[in-house]
N, C-alpha and C positions, 0 to 999 in steps of 0.2 A: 398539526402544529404542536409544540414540544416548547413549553414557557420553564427559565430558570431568572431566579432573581442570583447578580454578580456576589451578593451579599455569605449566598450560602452555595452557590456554583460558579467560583471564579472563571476567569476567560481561560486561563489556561486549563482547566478537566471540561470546556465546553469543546475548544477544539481540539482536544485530545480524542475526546470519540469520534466528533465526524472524523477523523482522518483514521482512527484505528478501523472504524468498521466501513470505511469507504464512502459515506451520506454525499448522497447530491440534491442538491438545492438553494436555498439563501437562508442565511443566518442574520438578522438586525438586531443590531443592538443600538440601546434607548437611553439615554441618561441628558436630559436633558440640557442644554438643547443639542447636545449629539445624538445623532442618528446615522450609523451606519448600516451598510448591508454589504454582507460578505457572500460570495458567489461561490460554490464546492462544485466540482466533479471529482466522480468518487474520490472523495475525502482526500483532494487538491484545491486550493484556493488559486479563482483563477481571475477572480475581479473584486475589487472597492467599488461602491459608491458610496457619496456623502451628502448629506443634504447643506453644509457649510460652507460657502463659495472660496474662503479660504484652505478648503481640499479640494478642488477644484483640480482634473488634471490640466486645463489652460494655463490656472495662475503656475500649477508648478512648472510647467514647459516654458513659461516667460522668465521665472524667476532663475531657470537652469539657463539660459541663456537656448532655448531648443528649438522656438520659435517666438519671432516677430509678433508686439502686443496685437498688431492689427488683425492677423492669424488666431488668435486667441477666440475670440469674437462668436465664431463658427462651433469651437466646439464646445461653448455654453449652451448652445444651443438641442431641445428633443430629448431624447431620452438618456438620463446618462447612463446605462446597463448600452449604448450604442457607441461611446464618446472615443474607447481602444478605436472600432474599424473607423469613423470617421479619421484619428490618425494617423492610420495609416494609407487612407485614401487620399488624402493631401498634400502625400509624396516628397512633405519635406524631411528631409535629411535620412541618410540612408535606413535601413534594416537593421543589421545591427545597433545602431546606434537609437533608434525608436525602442528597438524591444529591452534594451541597457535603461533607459530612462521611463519607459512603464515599469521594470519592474520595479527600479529607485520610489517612484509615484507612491506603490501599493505598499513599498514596503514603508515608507512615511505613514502612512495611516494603519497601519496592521501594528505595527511595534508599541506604541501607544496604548495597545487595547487592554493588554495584559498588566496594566498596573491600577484599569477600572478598578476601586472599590466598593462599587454600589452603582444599580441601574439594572436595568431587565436584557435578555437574549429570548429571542424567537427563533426557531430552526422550523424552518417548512418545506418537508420534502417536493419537488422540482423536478420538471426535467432540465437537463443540464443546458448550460447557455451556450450560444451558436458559439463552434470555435474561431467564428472570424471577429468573436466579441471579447476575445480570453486575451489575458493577459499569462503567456507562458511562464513560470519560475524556475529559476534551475533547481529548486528542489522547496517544497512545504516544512521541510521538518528542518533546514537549518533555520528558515526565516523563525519557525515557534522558539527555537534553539536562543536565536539574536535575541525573541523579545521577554523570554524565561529571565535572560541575564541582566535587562534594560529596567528590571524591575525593582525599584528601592525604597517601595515602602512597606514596611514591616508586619501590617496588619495583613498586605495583601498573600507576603510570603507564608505565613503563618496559614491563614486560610486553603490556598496551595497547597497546603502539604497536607490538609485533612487531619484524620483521626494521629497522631502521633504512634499511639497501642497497635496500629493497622500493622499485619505482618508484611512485608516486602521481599521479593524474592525475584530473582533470573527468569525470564519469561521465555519460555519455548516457541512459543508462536509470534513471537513478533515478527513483522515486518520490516526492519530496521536491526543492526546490529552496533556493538559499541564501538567495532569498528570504519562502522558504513557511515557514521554520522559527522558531523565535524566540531569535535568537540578540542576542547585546547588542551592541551599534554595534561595538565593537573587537573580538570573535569575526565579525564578519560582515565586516571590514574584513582579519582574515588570510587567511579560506576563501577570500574574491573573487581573493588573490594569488597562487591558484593557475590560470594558465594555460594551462601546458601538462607531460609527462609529466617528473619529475626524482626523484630521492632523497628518504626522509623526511629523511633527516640534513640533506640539502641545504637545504628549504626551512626546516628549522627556524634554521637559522643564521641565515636571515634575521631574524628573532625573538629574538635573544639575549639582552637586556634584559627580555623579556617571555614565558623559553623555557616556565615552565611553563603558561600560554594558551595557549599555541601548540599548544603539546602535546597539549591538552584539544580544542583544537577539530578537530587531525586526526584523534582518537581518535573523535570524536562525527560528522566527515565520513563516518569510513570504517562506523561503527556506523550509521547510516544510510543509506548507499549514495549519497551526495552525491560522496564522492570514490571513485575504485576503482583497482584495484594493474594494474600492467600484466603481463602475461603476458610472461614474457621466453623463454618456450618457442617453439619455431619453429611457426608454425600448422601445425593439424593441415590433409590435403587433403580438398577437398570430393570425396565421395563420387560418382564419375561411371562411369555404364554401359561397355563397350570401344568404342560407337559412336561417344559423345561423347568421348571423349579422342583416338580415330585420328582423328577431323573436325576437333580442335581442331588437333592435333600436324602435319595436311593445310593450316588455312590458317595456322600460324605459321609453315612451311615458304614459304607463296606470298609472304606477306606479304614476308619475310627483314629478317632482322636490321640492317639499317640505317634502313629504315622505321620510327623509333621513336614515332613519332604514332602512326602505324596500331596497331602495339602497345598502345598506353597507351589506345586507344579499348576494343581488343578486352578489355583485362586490364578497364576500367571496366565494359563490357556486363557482363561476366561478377558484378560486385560492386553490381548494381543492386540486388541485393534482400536488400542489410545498407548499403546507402547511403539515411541520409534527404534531405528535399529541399530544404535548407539546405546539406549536404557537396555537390548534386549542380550547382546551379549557382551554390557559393561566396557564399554570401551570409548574411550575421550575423542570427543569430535576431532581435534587436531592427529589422530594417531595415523601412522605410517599405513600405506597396504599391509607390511608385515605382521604387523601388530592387528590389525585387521582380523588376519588372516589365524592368526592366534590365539586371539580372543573368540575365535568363532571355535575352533578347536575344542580352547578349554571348557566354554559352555555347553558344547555336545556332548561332550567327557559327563559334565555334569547332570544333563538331561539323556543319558543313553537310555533306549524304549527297556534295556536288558534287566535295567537295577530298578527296574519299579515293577509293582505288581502289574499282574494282568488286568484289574479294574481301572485302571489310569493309565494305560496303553493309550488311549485314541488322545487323550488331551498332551502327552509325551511327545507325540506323533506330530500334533498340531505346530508343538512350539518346536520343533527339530527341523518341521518345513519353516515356518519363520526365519529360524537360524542361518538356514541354507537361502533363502532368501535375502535376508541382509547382508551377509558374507558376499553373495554374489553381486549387489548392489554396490556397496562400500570398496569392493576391492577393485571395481572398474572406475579409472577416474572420469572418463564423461556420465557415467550413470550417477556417480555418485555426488558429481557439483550441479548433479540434475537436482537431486534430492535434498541435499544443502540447500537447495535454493528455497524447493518446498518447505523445509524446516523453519528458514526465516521468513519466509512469507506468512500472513494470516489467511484461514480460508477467506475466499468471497463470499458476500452474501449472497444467504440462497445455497451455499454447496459449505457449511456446517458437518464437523463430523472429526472422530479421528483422525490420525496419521496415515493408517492405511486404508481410509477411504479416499481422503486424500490422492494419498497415490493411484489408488484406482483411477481418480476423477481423470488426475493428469494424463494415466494412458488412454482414456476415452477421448479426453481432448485432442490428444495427439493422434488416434486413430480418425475423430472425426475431422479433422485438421487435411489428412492425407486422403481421407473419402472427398471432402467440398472442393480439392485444388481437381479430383477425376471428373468431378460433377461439373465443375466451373469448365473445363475444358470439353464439354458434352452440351452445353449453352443449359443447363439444368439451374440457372442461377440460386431461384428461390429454394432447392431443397439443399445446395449449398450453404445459401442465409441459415437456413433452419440449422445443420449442422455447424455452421460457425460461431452463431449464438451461444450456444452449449459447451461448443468448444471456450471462450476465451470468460465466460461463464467461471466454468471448473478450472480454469490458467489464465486469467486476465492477463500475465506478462510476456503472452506470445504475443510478439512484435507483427511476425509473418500472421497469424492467424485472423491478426485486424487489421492488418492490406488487404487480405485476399476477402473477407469479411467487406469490406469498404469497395472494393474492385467489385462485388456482384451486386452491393446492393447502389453502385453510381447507373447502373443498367437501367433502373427505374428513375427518370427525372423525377419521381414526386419523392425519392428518398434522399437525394442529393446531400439531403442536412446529415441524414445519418451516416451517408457515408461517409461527407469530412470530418465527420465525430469520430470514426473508425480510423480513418487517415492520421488524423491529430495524435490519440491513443497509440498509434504506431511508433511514432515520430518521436513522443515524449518517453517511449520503451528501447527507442533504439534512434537517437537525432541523425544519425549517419545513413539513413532509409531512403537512398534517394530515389526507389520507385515510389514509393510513400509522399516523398517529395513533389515528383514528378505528377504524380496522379491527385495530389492535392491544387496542384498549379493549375490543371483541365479543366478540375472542377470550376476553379476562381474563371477560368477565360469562360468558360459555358453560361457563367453570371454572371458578365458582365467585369470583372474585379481585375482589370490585366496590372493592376497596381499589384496585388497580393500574387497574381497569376505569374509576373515577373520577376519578384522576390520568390519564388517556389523556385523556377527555373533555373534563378543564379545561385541559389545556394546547393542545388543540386549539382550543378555544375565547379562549386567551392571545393563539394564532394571529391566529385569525380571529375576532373576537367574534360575527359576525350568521352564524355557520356555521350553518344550520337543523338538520342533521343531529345534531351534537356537541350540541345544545342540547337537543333532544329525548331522543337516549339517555340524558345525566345528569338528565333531569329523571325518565325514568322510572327508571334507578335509584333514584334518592333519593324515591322514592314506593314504593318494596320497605320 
């Protein structure tokens, strides 16, 4: 468990890390006499509860006009981490229109959070809560977005933004981009004007006229991992055997110290693998294949094995395969919106590392992806699980990787839960998944749930109308 007083850890840099680094569990927060608890799968907010009967999801379904007071009654009642499926078991008023009005609920009580100033947070790592208990969002990071801007008290914004002297600067690894977010034309117009690494105070100056947006949007950059603080500590050294350090200290020695090419070659081998392949032969993410293609050119030009000595031959070599590597990555556009995508994504916890371990991770996922769909069709289910884990592990946004993950492990009724875990995870990677759908809805009929079981059916059918499959299970449900 992970205690922060709101004083000196606002709400918004508490949930800025569960969601950057993915946490699942529950977060409560205490400020008397509130008491919430916030629900995360990885680092998605997927349920409130309140201990204040005026957060109550009842009163607010009364007061939205969504059910009848006397309906009310029932879901005061038990645990309220169950109070989502009891509503949707009670089958009033359609699907859409239930999942419209939970998320309304959560966002009623989440928006408010972020103007605490003062009270305590607990974050206690979990396993993640049943998805038939979740309340779906269409997205976590505009709802933090709403409640960055909902916020007007001064002391609180201040806090927020931390140290002021903090460097600030374009984050490479985020998972979110400035223009994947929903920001409003003039927040999307100061975020872009950050370039390169400078002061917050600095760049707020820019903004003077406009300092409290300004404000708002670095708080909401840095709460989602859009912008990130520089490290002004001196890098730590990378960890190297006594082999590798007397061979290195042997050819910086051969090299010598006026030789500053050969230098800047050897220091670059050495940073191949936290260098992506944009940094490596200088060329703007936006740029054309051709430019691509040219940029890769001109950097081999630059690194030809021919104009360096013979001591610095192997590490020339190194970065020349790189080169041809990126080139051929960047200039194929499905390979390369592959990669783009790795770029904006953060690793997962657990698969930590450079760029191109990264990329390594992803073609193992994808190999072991393509080995568990041969294994799953050989009835081998569990050494499928095995390799599917690892798979969506190293690529958690393979949609397919967690059906076919969910698909072997529904085999075993005592996994059941984790399957629709895997199912859900599909669904919320790809909402258009109507095997995902489909096989979500089996599980609800195998438990009993042809309420949930039915709404899987017809939305899969929303999908695709002439589905044969979705057509038939709801038909034979609704002949029960």
């Amino acid at each position: 468990m992970s205690l922060e007083r709101l004083e000196i850890t606002p709400f918004a840099a508490i949930v800025g890390d569960l969601l950057q680094n993915r946490r699942t569990g529950f977060l409560t927060i205490l400020r008397s006499p509130l008491r919430k608890v916030l629900y995360w799968s990885q680092g998605e907010l997927v349920l409130i509860t309140s201990a204040a009967s005026e957060d109550s999801l009842a009163d607010f379904l009364v007061q939205r006009n969504g059910i009848p007071p006397e309906a009310a009654a029932e879901l005061r009642e038990g645990d309220p981490a169950g109070v989502v499926l009891k509503f949707h078991e009670t089958g009033l008023l359609d699907l859409s229109s239930r999942q419209t009005l939970l998320r309304e609920w959560v966002t009623s009580l989440f928006i408010p959070l972020f103007s605490l100033d003062e009270g305590t947070s607990a974050f206690t790592d979990d396993d993640a809560l049943a998805p038939e208990r979740r309340v779906f969002l269409q997205s976590t990071a505009s709802l933090i977005l709403e409640g960055i801007r909902s916020i007007t008290n001064g002391l609180v914004l201040r806090r927020s933004l931390g140290d002021l002297k903090r460097e600030i600067e374009p984050s490479r690894e985020s998972r979110f981009s400035i223009d994947g977010v929903a920001l409003t034309e003039a927040e999307r117009r100061i975020a872009s004007s950050l370039a390169e690494a400078q002061p917050i105070e600095t760049f707020l100056r820019h903004y003077s006229t406009d300092s409290v947006t300004a404000a708002k949007v670095v708080i909401a950059m840095l709460t989602l991992g859009i912008f990130g603080t520089v490290d002004v500590r001196a890098p730590q050294a990378v960890a190297m055997n006594f082999d590798d350090m007397q061979r290195d200290l042997e050819l910086l020695a051969a090299i010598g110290s006026n030789d500053q090419r050969s230098l800047r070659a050897v220091a670059l081998s050495r940073q191949l693998g936290t260098t992506d392949h944009y940094q490596l032969i200088n060329a703007p993410r936006a740029a054309t294949r051709t430019q691509i293609i040219a940029a890769g050119e001109e950097t081999r030009k630059r690194y030809d094995p021919n104009t360096y000595p013979a001591v610095v031959r192997e590490s020339v070599n190194a970065i020349n395969r790189q080169i041809d590597e990126a080139v051929k990555v960047l200039a194929d556009p499905v390979r390369r919106t592959s990669y783009d995508k790795l770029l904006q994504n953060p690793p997962s916890r657990g698969s930590e590392g450079g760029i191109q371990q990264r990329v390594t991770q992803r073609s193992i996922a994808t190999q072991n992806f393509t080995r568990a769909r041969e294994l799953s069709v050989n009835g081998d289910y569990y050494g499928a699980i095995v390799l599917l884990k690892q798979a969506v592990q190293f690529a958690p946004d393979m949609a397919d990787a967690w059906f076919l993950l969910g698909s072997c492990q529904e085999r075993n009724p005592n996994w059941r839960r984790e399957a629709a875990e895997s199912f859900q995870m599909a669904l919320s990677l790809d909402p258009n998944h109507v095997d995902a759908l489909i096989s979500l809805g089996d599980l609800y009929k195998a438990e009993g749930l042809t309420t949930r079981a039915q709404t899987c059916y017809e939305d899969a059918l929303k999908i695709a109308p002439d589905n044969a499959v979705a057509s038939k299970r709801l038909k034979e449900l609704k002949r029960r």
